[in-house]
C-alpha positions in Angstrom: 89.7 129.7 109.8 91.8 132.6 110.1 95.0 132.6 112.3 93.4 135.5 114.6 90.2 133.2 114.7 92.1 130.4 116.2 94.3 132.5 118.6 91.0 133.8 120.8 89.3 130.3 120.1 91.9 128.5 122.2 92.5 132.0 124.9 88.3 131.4 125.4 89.1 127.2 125.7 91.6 127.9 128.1 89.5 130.5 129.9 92.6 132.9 129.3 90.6 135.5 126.8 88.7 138.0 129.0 88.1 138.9 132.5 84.5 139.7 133.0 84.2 140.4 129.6 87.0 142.6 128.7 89.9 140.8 126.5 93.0 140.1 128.4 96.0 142.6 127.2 99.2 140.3 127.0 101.1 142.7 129.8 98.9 140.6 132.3 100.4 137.8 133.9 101.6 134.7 131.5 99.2 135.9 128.6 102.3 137.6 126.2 103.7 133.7 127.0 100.6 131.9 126.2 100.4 134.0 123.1 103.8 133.2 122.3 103.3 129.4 122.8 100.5 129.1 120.0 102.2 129.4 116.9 104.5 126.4 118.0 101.4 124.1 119.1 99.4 124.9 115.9 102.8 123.5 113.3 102.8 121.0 116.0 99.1 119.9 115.1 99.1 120.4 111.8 101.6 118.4 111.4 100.2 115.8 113.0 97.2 115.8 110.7 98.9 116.4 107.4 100.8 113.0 107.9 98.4 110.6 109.1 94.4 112.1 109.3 94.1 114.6 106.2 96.7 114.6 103.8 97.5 117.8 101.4 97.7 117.2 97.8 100.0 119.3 95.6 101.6 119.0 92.1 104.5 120.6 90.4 105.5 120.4 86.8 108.8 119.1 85.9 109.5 122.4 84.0 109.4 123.9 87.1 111.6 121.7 89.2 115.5 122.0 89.2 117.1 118.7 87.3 120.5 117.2 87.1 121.7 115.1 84.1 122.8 110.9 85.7 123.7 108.6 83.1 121.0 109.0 81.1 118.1 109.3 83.4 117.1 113.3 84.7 117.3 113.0 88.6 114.6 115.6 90.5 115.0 116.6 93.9 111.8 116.8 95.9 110.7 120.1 96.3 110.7 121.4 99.9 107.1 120.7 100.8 107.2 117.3 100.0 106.1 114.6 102.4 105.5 111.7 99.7 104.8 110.9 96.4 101.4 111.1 95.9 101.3 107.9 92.6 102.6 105.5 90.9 103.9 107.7 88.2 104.0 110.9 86.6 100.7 112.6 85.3 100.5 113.6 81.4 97.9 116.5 81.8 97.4 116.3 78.6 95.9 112.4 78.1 95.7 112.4 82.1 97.2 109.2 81.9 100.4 107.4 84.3 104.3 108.0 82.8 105.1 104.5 85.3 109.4 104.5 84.4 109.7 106.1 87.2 112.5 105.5 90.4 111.6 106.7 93.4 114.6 107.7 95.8 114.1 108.9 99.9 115.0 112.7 98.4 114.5 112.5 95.0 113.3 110.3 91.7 115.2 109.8 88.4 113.0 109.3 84.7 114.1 108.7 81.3 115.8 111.7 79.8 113.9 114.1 77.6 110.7 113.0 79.4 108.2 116.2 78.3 108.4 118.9 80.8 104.9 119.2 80.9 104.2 115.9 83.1 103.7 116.4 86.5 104.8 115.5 90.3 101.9 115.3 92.0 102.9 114.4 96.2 101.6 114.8 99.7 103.0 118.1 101.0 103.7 119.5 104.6 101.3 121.8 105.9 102.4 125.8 105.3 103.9 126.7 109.1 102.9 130.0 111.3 105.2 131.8 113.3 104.9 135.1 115.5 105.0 137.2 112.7 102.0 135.3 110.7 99.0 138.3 110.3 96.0 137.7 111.6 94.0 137.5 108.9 95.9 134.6 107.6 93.9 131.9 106.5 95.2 128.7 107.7 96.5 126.2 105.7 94.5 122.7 105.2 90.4 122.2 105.6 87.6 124.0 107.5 87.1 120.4 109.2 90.7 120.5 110.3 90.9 124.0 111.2 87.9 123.2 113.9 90.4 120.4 115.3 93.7 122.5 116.1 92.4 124.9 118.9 91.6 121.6 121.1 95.2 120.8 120.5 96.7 124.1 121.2 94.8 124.5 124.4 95.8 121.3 125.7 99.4 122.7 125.4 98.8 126.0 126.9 97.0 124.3 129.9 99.1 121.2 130.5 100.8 122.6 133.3 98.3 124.8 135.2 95.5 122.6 134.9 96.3 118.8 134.0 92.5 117.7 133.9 91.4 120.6 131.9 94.2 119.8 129.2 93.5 116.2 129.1 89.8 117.4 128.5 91.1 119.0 125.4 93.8 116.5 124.5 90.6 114.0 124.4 88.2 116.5 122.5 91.1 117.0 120.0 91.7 112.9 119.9 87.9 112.4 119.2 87.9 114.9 116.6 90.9 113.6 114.2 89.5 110.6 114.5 86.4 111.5 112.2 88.5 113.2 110.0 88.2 111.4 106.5 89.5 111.4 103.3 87.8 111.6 99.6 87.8 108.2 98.0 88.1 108.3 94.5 88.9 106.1 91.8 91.5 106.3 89.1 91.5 103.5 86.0 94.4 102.8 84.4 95.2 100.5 81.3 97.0 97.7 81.6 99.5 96.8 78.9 99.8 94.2 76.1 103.2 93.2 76.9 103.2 90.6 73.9 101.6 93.2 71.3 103.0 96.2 73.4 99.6 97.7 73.0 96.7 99.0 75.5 
């Protein structure tokens, strides 16, 4: 869905998008604030979803993340989108198998030194944020199915204090439809190690 998409999607859920079938200009009455108010609500919601409904995978290579020297070990810092680790370990895209010596710190994670460049950090990321100055025809970040959830959210918020019932209307259609957001399960094997022969 594209950011313009969403924008009359919640003016026409809020009944705020036309009079009599002409589109509202935003010199008339609250509608410059109602359009100012969406770009806030949307961050809000996807927010929301990206941490605990639909998650966003990403992955960086180490190559490409900035690295300090610490007795021995190369420390990362997260990169800036970063929510969570995503694994266990780094990925070899090579073999796609786990690099496990891996330490895991709050804002960063330390391995071995001269571990190949090549390996990556795959994580959870935060969703990319609008603002004001976001074009129209940006496509929002995340899923079609989660793109079809945010207008509920951001009408609730531009309703909740003209029309409490309304907004709780939208606060519960918004509710229902997280709620049947899922997931992709997959599985992933791994090979467990000989630790008397040191082998596979």
């Amino acid at each position: 869905m594209l950011f313009g998409e969403l924008k009359n999607r919640v003016l026409q859920l809020a009944f705020n998008y036309s009079l009599a079938g002409t589109p509202i200009p935003s010199t008339y009455n609250n509608q410059a604030d109602y359009l100012a108010m969406i770009p806030g609500l949307v961050n809000e919601a996807q927010m929301d979803i990206a941490i605990s409904h639909k998650r966003i995978a990403a992955s960086k290579a180490l190559s490409d993340m900035t690295s300090t020297l610490s007795g021995g070990f190369d420390k990362y810092s997260w990169p800036s989108d970063c929510w969570q680790p995503f694994s266990n370990g780094l990925l070899d895209p090579l073999t796609l198998m786990r690099f496990p010596a891996v330490r895991y710190m709050p804002d960063c994670f330390y391995v071995p030194s001269g571990t190949p460049g090549t390996y990556l950090f795959e994580y959870w990321r935060y969703p990319e944020a609008v603002s004001s100055a976001t074009a129209d025809a940006t496509e929002l970040d995340n899923t079609p199915d989660v793109h079809e959830c945010l207008p509920y959210y951001v009408a609730c918020g531009l309703l909740l204090y003209d029309d409490a019932y309304r907004a709780q209307e939208m606060r519960n259609e918004f509710l229902l439809r997280i709620s049947k957001l899922r997931e992709p399960l997959w599985l992933e094997p791994q090979p467990i190690i000989n630790r008397y022969f040191g082998e596979y």
